[in-house]
Backbone atoms as SQL, in Angstrom:
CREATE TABLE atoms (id INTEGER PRIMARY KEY, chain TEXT, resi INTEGER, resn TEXT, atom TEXT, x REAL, y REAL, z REAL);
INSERT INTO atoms VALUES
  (1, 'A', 1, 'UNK', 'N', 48.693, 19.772, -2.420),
  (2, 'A', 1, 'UNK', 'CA', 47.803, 18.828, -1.790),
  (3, 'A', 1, 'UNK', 'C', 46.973, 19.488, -0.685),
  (4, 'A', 2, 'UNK', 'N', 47.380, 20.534, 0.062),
  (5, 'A', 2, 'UNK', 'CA', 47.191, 20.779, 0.853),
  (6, 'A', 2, 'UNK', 'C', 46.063, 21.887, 0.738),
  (7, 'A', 3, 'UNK', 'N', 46.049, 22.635, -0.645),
  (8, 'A', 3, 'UNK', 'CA', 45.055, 23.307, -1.312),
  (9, 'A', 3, 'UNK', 'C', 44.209, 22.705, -1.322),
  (10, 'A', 4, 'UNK', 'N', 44.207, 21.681, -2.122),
  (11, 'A', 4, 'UNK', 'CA', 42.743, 20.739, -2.914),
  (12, 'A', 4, 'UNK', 'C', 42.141, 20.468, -1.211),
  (13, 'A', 5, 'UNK', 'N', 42.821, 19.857, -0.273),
  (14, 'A', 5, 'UNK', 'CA', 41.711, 19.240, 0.973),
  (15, 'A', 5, 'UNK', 'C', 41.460, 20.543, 1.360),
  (16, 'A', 6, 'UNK', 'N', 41.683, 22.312, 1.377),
  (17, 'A', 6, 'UNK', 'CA', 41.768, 23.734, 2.060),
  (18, 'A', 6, 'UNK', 'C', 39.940, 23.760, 1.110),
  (19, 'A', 7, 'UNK', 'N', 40.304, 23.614, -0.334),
  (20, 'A', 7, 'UNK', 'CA', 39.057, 24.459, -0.633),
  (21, 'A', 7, 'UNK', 'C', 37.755, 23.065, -1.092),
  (22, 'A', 8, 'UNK', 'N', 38.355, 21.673, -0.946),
  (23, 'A', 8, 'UNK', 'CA', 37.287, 20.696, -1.096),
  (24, 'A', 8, 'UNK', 'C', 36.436, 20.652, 0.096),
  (25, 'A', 9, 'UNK', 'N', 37.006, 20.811, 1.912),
  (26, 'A', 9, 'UNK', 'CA', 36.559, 21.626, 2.898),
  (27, 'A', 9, 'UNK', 'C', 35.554, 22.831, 2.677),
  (28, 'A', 10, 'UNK', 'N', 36.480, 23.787, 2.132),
  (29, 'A', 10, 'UNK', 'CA', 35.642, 25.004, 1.974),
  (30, 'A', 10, 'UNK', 'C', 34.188, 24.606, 1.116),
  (31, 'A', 11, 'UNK', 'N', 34.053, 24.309, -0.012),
  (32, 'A', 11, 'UNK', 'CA', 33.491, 23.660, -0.380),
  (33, 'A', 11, 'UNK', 'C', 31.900, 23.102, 0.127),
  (34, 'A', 12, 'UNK', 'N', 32.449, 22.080, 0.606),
  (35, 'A', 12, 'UNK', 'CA', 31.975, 21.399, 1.554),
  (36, 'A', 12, 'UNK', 'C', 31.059, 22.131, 2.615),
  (37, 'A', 13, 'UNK', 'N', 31.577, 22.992, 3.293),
  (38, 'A', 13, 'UNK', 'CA', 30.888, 24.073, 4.002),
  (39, 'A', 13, 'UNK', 'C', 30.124, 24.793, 3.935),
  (40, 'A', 14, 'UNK', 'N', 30.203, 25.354, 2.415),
  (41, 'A', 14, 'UNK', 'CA', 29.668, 26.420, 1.633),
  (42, 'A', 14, 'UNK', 'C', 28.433, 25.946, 1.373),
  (43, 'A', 15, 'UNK', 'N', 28.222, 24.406, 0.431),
  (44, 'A', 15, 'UNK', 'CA', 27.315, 23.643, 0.338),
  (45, 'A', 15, 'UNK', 'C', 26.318, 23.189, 1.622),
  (46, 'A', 16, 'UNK', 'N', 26.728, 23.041, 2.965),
  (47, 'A', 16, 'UNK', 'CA', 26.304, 22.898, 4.141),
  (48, 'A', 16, 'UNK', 'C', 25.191, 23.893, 4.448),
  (49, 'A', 17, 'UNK', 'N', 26.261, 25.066, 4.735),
  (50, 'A', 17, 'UNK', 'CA', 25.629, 26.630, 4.982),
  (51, 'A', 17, 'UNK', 'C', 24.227, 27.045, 3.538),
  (52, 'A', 18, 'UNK', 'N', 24.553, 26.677, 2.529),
  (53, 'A', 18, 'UNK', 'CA', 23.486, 26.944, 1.624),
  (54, 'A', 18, 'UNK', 'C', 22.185, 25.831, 1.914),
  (55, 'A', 19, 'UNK', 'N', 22.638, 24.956, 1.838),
  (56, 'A', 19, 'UNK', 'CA', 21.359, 23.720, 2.724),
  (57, 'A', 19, 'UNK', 'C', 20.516, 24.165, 3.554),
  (58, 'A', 20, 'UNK', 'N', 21.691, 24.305, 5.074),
  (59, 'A', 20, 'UNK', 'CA', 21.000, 25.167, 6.088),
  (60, 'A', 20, 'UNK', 'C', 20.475, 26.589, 5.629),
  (61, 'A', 21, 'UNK', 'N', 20.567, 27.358, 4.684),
  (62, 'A', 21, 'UNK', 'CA', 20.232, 28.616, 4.620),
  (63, 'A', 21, 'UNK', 'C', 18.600, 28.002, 3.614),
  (64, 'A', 22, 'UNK', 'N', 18.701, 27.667, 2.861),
  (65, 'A', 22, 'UNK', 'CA', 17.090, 27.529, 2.134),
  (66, 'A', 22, 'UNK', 'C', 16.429, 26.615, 3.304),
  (67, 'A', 23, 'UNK', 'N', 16.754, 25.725, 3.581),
  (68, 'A', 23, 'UNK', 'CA', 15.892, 24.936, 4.586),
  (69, 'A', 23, 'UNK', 'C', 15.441, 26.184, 5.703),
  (70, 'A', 24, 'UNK', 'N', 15.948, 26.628, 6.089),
  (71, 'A', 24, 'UNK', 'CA', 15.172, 27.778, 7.020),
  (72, 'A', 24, 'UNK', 'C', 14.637, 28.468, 6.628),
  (73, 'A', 25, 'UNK', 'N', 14.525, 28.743, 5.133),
  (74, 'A', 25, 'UNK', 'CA', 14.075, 29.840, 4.352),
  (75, 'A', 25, 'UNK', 'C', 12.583, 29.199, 4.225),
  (76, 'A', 26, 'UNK', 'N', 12.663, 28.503, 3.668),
  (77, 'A', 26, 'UNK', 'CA', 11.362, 27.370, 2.620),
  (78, 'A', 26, 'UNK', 'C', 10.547, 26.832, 3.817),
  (79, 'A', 27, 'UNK', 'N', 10.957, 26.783, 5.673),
  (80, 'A', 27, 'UNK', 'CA', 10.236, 26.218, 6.620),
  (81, 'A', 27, 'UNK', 'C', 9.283, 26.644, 6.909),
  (82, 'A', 28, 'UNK', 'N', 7.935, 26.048, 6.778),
  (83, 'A', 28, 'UNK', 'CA', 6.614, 26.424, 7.091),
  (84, 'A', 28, 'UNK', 'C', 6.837, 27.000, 8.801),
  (85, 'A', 29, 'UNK', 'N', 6.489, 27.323, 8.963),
  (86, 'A', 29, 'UNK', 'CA', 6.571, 28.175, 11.194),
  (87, 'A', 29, 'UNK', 'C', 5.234, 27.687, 11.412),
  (88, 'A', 30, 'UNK', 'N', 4.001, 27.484, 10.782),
  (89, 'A', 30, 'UNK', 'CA', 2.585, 27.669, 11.169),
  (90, 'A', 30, 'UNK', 'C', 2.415, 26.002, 11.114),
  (91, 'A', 31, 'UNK', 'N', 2.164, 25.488, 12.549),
  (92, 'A', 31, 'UNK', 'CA', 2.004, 24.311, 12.890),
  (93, 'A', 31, 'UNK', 'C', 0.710, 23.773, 13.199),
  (94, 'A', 32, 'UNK', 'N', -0.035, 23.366, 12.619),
  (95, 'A', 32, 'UNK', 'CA', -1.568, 23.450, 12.960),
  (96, 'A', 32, 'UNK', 'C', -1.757, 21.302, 13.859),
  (97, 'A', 33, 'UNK', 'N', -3.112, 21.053, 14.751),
  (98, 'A', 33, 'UNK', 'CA', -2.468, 19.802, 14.838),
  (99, 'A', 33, 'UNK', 'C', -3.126, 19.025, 13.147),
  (100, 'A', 34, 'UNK', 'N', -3.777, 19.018, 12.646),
  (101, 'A', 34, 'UNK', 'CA', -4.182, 18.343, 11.126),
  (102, 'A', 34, 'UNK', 'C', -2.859, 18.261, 10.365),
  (103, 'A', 35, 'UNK', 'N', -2.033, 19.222, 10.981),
  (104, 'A', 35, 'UNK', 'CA', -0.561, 18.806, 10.116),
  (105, 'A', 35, 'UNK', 'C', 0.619, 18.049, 10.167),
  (106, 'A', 36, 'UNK', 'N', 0.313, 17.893, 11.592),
  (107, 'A', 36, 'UNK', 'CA', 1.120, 17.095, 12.424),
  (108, 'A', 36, 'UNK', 'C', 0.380, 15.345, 12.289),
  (109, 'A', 37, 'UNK', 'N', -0.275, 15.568, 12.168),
  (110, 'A', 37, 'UNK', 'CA', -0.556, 13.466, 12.060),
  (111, 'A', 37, 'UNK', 'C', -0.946, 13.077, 10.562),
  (112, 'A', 38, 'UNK', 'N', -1.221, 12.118, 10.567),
  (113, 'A', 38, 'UNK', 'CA', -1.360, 11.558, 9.260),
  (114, 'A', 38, 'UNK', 'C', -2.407, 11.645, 8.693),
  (115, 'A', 39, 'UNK', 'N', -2.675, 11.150, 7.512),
  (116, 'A', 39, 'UNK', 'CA', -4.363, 11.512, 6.699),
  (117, 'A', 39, 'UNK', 'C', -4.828, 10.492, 6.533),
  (118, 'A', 40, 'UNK', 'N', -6.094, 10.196, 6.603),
  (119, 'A', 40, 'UNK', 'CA', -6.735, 9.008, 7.065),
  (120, 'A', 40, 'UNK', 'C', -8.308, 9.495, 6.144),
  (121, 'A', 41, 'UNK', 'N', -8.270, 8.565, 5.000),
  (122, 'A', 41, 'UNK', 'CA', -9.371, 9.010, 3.644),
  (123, 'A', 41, 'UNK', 'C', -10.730, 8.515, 4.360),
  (124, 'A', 42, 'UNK', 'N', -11.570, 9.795, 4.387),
  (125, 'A', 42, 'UNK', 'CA', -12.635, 9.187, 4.745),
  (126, 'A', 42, 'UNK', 'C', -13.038, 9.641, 6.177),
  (127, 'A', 43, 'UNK', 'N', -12.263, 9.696, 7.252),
  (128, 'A', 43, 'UNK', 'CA', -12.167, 10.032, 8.400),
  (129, 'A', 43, 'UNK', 'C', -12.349, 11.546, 9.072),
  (130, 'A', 44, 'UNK', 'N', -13.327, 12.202, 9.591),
  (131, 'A', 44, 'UNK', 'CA', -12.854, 13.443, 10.101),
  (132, 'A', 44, 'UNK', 'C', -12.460, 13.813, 10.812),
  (133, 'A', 45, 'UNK', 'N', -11.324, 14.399, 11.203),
  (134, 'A', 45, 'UNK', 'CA', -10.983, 14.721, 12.373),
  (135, 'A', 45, 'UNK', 'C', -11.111, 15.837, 13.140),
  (136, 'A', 46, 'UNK', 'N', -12.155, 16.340, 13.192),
  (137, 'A', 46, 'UNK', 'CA', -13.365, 17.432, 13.854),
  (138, 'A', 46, 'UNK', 'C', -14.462, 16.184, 14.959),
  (139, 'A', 47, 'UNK', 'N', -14.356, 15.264, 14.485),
  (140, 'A', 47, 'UNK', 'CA', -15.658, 14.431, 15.260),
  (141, 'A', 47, 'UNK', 'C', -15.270, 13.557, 16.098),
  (142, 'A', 48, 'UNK', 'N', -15.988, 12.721, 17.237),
  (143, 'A', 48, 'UNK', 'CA', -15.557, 12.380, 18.140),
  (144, 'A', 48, 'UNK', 'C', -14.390, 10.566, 17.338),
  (145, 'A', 49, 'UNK', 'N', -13.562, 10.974, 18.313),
  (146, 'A', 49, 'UNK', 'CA', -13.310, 9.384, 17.381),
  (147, 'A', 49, 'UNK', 'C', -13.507, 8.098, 17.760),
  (148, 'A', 50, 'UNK', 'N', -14.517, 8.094, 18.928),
  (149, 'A', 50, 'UNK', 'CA', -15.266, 6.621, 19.148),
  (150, 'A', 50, 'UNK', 'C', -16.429, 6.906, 18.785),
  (151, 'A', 51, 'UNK', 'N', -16.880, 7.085, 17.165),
  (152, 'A', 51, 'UNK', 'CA', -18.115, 6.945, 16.640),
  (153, 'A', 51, 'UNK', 'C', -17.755, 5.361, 15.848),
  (154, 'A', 52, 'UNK', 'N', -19.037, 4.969, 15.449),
  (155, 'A', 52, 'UNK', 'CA', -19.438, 3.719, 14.779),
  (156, 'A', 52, 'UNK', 'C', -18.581, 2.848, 13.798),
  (157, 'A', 53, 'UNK', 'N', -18.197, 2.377, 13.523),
  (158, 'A', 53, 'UNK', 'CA', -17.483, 1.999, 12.385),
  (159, 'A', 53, 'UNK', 'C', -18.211, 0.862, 11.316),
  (160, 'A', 54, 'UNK', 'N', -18.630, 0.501, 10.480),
  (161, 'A', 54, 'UNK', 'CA', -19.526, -0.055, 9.707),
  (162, 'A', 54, 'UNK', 'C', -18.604, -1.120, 9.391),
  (163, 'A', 55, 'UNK', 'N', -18.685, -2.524, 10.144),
  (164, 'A', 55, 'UNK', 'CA', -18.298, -3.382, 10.172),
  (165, 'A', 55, 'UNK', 'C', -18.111, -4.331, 8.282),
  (166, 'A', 56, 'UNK', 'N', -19.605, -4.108, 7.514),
  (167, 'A', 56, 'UNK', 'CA', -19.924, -4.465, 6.495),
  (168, 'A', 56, 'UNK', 'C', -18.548, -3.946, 5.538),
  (169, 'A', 57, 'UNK', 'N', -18.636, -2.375, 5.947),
  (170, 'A', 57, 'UNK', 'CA', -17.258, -1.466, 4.818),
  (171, 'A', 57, 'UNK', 'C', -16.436, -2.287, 4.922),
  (172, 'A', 58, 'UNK', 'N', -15.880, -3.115, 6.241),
  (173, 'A', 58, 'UNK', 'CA', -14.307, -3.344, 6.047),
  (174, 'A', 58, 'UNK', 'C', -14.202, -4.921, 5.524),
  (175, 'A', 59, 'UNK', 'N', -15.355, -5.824, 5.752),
  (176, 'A', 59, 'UNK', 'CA', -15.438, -6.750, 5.248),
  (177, 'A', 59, 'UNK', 'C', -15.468, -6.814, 3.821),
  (178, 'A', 60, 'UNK', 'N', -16.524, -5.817, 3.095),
  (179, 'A', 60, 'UNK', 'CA', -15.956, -5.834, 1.430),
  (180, 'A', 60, 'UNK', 'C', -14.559, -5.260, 0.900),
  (181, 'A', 61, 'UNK', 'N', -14.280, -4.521, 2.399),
  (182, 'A', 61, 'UNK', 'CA', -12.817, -4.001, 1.122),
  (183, 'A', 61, 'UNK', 'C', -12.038, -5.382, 1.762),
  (184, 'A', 62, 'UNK', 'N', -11.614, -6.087, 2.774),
  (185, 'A', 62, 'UNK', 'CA', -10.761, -6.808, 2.591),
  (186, 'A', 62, 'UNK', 'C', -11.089, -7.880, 1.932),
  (187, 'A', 63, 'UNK', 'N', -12.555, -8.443, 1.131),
  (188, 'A', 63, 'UNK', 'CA', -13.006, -8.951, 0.375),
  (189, 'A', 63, 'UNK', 'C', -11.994, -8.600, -1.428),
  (190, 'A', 64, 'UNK', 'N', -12.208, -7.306, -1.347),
  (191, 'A', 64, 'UNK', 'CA', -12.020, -6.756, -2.719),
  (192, 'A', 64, 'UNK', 'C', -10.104, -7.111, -2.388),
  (193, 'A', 65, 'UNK', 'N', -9.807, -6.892, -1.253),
  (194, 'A', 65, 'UNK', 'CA', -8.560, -6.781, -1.514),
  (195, 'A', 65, 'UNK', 'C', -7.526, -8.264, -1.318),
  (196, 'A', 66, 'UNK', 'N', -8.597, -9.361, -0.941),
  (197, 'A', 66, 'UNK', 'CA', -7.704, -10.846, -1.084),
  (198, 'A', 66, 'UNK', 'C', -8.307, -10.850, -3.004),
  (199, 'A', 67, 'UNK', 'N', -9.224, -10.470, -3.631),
  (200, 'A', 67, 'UNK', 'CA', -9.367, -11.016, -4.713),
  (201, 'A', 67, 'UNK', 'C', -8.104, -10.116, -5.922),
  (202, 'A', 68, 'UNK', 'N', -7.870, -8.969, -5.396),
  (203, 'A', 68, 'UNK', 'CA', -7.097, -8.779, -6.306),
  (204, 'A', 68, 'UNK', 'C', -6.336, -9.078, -5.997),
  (205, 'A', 69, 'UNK', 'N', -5.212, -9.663, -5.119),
  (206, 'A', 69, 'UNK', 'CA', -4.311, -10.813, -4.674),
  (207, 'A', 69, 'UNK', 'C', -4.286, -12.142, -5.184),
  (208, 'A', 70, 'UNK', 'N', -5.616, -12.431, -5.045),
  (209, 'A', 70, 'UNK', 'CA', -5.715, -13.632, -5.846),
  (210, 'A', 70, 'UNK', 'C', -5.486, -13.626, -7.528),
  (211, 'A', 71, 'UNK', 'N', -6.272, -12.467, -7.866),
  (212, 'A', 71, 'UNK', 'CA', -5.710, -12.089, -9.243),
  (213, 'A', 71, 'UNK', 'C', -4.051, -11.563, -10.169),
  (214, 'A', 72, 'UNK', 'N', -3.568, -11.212, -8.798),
  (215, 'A', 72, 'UNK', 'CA', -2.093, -10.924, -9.062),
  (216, 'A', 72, 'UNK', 'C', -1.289, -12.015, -9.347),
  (217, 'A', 73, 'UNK', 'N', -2.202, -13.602, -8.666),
  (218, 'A', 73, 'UNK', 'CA', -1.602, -14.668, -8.423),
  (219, 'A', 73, 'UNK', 'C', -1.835, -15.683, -9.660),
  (220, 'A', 74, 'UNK', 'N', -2.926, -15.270, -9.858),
  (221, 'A', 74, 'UNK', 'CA', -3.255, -15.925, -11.453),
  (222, 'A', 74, 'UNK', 'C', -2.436, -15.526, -13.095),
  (223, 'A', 75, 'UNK', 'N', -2.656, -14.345, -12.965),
  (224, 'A', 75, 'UNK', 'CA', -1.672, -13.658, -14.220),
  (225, 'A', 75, 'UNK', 'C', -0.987, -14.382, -14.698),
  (226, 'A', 76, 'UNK', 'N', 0.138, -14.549, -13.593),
  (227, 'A', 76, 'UNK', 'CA', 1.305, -14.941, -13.963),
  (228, 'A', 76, 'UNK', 'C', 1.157, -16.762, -14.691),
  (229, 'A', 77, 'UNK', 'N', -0.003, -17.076, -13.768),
  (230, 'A', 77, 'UNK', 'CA', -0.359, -18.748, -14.840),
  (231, 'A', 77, 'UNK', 'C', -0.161, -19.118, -15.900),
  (232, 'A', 78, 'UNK', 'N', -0.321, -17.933, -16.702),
  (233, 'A', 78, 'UNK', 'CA', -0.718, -17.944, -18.236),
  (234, 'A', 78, 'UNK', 'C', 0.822, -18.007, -18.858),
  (235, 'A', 79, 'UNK', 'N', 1.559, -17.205, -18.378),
  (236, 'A', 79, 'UNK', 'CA', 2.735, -17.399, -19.403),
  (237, 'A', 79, 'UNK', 'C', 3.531, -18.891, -19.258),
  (238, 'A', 80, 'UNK', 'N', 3.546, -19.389, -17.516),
  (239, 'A', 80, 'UNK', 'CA', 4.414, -20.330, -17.625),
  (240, 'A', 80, 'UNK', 'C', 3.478, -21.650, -18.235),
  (241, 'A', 81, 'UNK', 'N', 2.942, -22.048, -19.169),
  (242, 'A', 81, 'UNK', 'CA', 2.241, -22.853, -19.446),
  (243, 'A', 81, 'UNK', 'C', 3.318, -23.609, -20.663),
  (244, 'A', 82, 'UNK', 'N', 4.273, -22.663, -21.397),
  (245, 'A', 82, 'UNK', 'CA', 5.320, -23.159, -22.324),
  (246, 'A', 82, 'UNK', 'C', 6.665, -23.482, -21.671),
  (247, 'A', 83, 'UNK', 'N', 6.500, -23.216, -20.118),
  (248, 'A', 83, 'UNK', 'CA', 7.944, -23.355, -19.450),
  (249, 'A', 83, 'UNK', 'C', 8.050, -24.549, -18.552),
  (250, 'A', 84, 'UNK', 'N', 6.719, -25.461, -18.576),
  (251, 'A', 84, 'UNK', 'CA', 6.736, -26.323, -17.883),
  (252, 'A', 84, 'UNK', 'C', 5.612, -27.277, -18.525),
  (253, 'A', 85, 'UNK', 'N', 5.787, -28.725, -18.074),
  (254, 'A', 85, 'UNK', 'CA', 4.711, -30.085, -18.429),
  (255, 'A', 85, 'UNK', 'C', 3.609, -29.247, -18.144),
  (256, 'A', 86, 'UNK', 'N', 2.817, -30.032, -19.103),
  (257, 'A', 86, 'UNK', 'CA', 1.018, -29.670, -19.335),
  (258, 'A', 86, 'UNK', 'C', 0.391, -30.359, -18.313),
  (259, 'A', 87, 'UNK', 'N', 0.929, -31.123, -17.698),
  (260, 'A', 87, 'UNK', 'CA', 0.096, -32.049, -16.565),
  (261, 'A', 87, 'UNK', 'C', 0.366, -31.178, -15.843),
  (262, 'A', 88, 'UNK', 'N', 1.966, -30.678, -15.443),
  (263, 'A', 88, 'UNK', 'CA', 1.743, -30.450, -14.034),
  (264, 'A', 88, 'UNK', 'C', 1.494, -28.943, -13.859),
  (265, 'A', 89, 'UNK', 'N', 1.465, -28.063, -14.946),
  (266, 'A', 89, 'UNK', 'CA', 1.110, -26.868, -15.293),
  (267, 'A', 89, 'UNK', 'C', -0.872, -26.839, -14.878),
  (268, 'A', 90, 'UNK', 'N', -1.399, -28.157, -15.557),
  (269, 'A', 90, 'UNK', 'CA', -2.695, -28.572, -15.339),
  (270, 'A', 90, 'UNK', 'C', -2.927, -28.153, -13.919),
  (271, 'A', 91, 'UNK', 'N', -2.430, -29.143, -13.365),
  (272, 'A', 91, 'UNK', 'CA', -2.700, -29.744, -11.889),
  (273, 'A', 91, 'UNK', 'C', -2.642, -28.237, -10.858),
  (274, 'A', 92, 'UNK', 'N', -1.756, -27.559, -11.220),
  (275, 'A', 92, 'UNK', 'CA', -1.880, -26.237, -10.263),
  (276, 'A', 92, 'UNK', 'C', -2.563, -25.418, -10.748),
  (277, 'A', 93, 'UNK', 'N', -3.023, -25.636, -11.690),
  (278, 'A', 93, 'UNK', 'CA', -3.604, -24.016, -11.992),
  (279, 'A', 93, 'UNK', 'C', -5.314, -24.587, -11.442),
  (280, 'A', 94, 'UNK', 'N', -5.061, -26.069, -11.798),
  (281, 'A', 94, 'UNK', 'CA', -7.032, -26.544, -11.198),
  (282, 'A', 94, 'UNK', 'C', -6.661, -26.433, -9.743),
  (283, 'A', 95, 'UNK', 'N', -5.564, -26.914, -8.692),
  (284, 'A', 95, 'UNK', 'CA', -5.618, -26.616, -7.516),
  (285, 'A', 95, 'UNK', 'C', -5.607, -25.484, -6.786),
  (286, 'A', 96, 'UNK', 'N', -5.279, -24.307, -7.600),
  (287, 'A', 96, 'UNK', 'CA', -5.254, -23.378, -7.169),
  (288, 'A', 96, 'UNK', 'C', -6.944, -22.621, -7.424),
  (289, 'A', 97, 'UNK', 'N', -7.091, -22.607, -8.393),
  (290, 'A', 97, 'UNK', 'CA', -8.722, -22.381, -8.947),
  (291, 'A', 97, 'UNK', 'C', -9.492, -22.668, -7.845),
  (292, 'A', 98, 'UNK', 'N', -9.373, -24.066, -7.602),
  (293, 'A', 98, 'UNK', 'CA', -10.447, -24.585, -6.688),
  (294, 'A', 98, 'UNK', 'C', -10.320, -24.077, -5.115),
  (295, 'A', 99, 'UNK', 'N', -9.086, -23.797, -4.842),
  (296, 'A', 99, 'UNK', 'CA', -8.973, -23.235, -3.653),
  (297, 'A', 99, 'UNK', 'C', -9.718, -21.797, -3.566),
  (298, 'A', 100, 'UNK', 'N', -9.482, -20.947, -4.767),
  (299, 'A', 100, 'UNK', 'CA', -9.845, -19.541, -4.686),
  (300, 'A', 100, 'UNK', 'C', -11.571, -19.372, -5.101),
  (301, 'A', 101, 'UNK', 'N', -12.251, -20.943, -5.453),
  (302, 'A', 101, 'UNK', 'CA', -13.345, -21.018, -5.610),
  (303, 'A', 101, 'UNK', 'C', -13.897, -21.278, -4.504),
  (304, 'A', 102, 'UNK', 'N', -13.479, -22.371, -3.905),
  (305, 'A', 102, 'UNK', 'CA', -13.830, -22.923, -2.290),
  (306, 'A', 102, 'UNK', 'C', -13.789, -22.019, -1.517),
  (307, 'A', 103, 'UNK', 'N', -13.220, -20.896, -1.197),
  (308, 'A', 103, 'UNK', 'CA', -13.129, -19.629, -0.760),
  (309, 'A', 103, 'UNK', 'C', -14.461, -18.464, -0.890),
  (310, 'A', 104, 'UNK', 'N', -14.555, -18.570, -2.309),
  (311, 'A', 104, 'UNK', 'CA', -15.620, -17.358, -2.607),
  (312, 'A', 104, 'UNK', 'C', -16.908, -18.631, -2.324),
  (313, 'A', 105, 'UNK', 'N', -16.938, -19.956, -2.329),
  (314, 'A', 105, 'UNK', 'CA', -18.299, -20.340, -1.850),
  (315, 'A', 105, 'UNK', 'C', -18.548, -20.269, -0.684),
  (316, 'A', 106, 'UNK', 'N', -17.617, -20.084, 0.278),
  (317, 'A', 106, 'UNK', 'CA', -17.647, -19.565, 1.916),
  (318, 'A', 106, 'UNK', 'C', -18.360, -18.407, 2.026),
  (319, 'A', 107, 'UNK', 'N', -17.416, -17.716, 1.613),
  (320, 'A', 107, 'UNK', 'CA', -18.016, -16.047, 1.409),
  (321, 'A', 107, 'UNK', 'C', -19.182, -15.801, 1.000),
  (322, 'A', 108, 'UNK', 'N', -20.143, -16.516, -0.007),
  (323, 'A', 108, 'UNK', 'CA', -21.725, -16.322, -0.374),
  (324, 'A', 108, 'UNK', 'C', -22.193, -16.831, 0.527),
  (325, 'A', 109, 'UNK', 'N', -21.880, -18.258, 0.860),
  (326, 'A', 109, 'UNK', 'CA', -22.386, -18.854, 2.370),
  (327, 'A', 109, 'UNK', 'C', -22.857, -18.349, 3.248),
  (328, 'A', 110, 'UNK', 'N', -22.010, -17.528, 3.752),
  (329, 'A', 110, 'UNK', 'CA', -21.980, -16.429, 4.771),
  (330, 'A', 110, 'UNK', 'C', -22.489, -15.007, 4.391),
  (331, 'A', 111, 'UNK', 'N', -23.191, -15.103, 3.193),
  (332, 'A', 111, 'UNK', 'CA', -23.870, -13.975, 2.642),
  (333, 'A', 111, 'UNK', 'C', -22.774, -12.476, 3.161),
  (334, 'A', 112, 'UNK', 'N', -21.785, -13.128, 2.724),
  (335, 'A', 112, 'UNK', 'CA', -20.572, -11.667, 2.916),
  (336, 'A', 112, 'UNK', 'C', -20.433, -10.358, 1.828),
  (337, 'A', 113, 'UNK', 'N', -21.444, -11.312, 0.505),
  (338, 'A', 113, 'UNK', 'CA', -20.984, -10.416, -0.560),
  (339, 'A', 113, 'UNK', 'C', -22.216, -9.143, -0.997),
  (340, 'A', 114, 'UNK', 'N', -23.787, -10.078, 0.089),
  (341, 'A', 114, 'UNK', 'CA', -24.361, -8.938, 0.173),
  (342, 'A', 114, 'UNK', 'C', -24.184, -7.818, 1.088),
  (343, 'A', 115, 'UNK', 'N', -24.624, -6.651, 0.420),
  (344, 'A', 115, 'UNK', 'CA', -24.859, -5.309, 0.945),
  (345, 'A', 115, 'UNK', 'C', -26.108, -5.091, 1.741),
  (346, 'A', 116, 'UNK', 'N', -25.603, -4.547, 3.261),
  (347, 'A', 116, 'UNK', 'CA', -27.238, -4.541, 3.868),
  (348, 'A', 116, 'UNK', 'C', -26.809, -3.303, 4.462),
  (349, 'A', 117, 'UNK', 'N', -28.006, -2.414, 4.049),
  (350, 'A', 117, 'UNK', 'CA', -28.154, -0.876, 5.048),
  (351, 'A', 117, 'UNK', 'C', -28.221, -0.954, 6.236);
C-alpha cells in the first residue's frame, strides 16, 4: 500500500515538474503593450483615442443586431404550430409580428434606417 501512494506521489510530481518544464519552455519573454490588452476590430491603437465615433455605425449595427434576435425568435414559430391550438398558436405569432412591425415603423420614422455621410 505504501508503494502504490510512494510512486502515485512520484508520479504526480513528475507530471507537475514536466508542466512546469514546457510551460517555461513554450513562454513568449517579449511583452509588447498591443499584447497585453485586448483586440478591438476596427480600432487603432497608434491613434489618439478621443477621436470621433460615428454615431450612425452604432445605430445600424444595434439595428442589425435586435433584428437578428428578433429572427432567432421567430424560427422557432414554425415548428410549434402542431404542438399547440391554431387559435392560440394564431394569436402569438400575429402579436408578436405586430410588435416587431410596430418597432421597425419607429425606426423608418425616425429615418434610422437611412445612411447619411
Amino acid at each position: 500500500m505504501l508503494i502504490m501512494i510512494i510512486s502515485v506521489f512520484s508520479m504526480l510530481l513528475l507530471s507537475s515538474l514536466l508542466f512546469y518544464l514546457t510551460f517555461t519552455i513554450s513562454k513568449k519573454t517579449k511583452s509588447t503593450r498591443e499584447k497585453s490588452i485586448s483586440f478591438e476590430c476596427g480600432f487603432n491603437l497608434f491613434n489618439i483615442s478621443r477621436t470621433p465615433f460615428s454615431m450612425r455605425f452604432f445605430l445600424i449595427a444595434i439595428i442589425f443586431i435586435i433584428f437578428d434576435v428578433e429572427i432567432a425568435l421567430i424560427l422557432p414559430i414554425i415548428p410549434t404550430i402542431f404542438k399547440t391550438s391554431i387559435f392560440k398558436w394564431t394569436l402569438t405569432s400575429i402579436i408578436f409580428l405586430l410588435i416587431i412591425l410596430m418597432g421597425i415603423f419607429i425606426e423608418w420614422k425616425e429615418n434610422t434606417f437611412e445612411w447619411k455621410t
